[in-house]
C-alpha positions as CSV (number, residue, x, y, z in Angstrom):
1,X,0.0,0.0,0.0
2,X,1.5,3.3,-0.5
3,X,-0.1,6.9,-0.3
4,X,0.2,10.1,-2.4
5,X,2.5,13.0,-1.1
6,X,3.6,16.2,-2.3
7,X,6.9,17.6,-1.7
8,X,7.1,21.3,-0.9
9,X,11.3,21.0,-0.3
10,X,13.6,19.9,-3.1
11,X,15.8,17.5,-1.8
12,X,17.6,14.0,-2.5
13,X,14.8,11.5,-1.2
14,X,14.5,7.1,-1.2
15,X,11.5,5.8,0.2
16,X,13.7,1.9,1.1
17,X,16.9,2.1,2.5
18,X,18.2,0.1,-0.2
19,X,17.2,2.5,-2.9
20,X,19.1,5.4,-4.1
21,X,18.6,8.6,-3.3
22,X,17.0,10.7,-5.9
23,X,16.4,14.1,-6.8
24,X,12.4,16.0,-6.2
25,X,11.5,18.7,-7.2
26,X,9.5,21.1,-5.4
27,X,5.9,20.2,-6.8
28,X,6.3,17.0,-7.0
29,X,3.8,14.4,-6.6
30,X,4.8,10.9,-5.6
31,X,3.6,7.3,-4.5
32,X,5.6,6.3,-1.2
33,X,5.0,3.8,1.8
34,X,2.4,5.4,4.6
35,X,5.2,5.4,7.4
36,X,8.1,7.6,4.8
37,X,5.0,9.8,4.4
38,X,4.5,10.4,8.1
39,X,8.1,11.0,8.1
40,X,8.4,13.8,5.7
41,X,5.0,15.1,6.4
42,X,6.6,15.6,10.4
43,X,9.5,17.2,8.8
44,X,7.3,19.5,7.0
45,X,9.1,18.4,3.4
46,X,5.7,17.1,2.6
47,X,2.1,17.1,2.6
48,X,-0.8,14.2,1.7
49,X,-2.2,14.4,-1.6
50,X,-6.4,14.3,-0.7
51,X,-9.6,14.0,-3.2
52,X,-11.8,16.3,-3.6
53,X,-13.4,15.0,-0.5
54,X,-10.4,15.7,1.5
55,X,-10.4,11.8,1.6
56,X,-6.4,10.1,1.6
57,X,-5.5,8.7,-2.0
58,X,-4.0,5.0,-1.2
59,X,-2.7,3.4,-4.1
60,X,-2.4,-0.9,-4.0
């Protein structure tokens, strides 16, 4: 399961600790895991991409 966030910080980012870090650009929308989303969403480097009914978009 992963959710939809939105970076508001450039930055190097990797969702697994295996994968490399990559590059996002302010803007940004991405799929990542719900607890590296509660991470950068703490950190204020993120925020949760909603519906029109303010409802979370989880993708399989």
């Amino acid at each position: 399961m992963k959710v939809l966030i939105e970076y508001i910080q450039a930055d190097k980012y990797r969702d697994q600790a295996w994968e490399a870090k990559t590059h996002r650009m302010k803007g940004e929308v991405q799929a990542v895991t719900p607890s590296y989303a509660f991470q950068l969403i703490s950190q204020k480097k993120a925020s949760l991409v909603t519906s029109e009914e303010a409802q979370i978009i989880i993708l399989p």
